[in-house]
C-alpha positions as a printed Julia matrix, in Angstrom:
140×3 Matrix{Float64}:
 111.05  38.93  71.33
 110.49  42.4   69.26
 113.09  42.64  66.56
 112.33  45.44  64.44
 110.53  48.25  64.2
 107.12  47.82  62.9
 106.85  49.53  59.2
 106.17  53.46  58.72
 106.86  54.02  62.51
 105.76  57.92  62.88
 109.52  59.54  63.66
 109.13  61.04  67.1
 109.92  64.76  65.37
 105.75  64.56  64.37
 104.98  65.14  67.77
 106.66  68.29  67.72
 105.32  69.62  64.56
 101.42  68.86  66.02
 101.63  69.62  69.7
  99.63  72.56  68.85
  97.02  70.33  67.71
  96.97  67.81  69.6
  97.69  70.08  73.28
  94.96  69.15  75.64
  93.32  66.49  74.1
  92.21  63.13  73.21
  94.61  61.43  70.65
  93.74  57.95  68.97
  97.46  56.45  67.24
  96.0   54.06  64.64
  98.41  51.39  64.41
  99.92  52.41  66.99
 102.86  49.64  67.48
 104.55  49.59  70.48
 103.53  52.76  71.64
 106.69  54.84  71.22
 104.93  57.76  69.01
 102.32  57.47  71.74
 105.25  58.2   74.11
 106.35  61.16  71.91
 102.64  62.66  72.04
 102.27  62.01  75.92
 103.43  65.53  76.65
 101.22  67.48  74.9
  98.14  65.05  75.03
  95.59  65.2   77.45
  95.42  61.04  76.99
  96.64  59.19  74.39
  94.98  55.63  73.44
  96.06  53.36  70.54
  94.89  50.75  68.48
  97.17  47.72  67.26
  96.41  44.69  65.54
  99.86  42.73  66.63
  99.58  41.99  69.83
 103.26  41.91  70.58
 103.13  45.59  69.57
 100.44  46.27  71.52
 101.4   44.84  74.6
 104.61  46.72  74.32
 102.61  50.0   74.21
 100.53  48.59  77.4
 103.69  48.38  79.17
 104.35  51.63  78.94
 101.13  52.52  80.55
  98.96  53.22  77.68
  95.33  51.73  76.87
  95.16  49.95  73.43
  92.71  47.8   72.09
  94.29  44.86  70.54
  92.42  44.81  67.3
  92.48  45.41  64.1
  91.09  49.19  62.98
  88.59  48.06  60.93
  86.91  45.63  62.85
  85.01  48.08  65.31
  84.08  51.27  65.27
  86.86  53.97  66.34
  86.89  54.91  69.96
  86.37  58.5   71.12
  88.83  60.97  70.51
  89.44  64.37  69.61
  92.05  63.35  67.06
  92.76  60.78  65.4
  96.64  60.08  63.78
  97.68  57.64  61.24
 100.67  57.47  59.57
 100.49  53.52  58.03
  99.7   52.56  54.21
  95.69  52.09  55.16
  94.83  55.74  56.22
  92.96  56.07  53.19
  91.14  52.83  54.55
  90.65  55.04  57.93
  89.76  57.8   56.44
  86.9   56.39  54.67
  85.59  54.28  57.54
  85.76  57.32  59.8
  83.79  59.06  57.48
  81.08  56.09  56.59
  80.73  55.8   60.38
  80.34  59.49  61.16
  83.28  59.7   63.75
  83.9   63.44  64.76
  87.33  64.74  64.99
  90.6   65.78  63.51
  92.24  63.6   61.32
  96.62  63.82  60.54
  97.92  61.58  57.5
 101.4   61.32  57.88
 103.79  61.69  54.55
 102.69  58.03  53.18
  99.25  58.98  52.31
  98.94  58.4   48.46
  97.77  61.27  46.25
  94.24  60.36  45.77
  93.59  60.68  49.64
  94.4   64.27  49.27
  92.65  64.72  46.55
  89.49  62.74  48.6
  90.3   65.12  51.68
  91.17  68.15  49.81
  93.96  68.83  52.36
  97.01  69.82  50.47
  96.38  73.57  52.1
  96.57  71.83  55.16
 100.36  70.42  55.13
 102.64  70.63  58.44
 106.34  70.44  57.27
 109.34  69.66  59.26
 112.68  69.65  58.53
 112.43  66.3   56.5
 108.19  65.29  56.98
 105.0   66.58  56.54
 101.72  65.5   57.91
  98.29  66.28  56.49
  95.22  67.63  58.63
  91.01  67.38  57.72
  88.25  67.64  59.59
  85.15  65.38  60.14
């Protein structure tokens, strides 16, 4: 039984500050939990796909009709996408395997990214602010 909200859940408000970004194509939610940012994303998406290591999470998000490799991020390469969002403690972890590995794409940090991964991605001139979050955008 799922008791609590897995840690540095994205608040569904993200989706409405990059549906511009993410309109029309293929999103990747790293640690994606049990899918409900997915579900916030769905509308503007073209597909949305999620990776989760907890496989209660996961099959939560499965439930709700998306596909998500039970896994966890580092363990394989990332699958295709067009963009890739991560809002947990290890996108500095993603951000540098993405890049080792060569995957293509764009790339949103949500507001928990520490300082030296914007200093690594040079993105501070690439902040989306809502009412009360940001995100942070780069390019591979």
């Amino acid at each position: 039984m799922l008791s609590r909200i897995p840690e540095g859940q994205t608040p569904p408000e993200i989706a409405e500050l990059i549906k511009d970004i993410i309109q029309d194509k293929v999103v990747c939610d790293i640690g994606c939990g049990g899918g409900s940012f997915m579900t916030a994303m769905r509308p503007y998406a073209k597909e949305v796909i999620g990776i989760e290591e907890e496989k209660d999470w996961a099959m939560k998000a499965v439930d709700r009709g998306f596909t998500v490799q039970i896994e966890n991020a580092f363990s394989f390469p990332l699958p295709p996408a067009d963009v890739y969002y991560c809002w947990s403690k290890s996108a500095m972890g993603v951000y540098l395997k993405a890049k080792f590995e060569g995957t293509k794409g764009t790339f949103i940090f949500g507001h928990t990214v520490r300082e030296c991964l914007l200093n690594l991605i040079n993105s501070t001139e690439h902040e989306v602010r809502g009412e009360n979050f940001k995100v942070y955008i780069t390019q591979l």
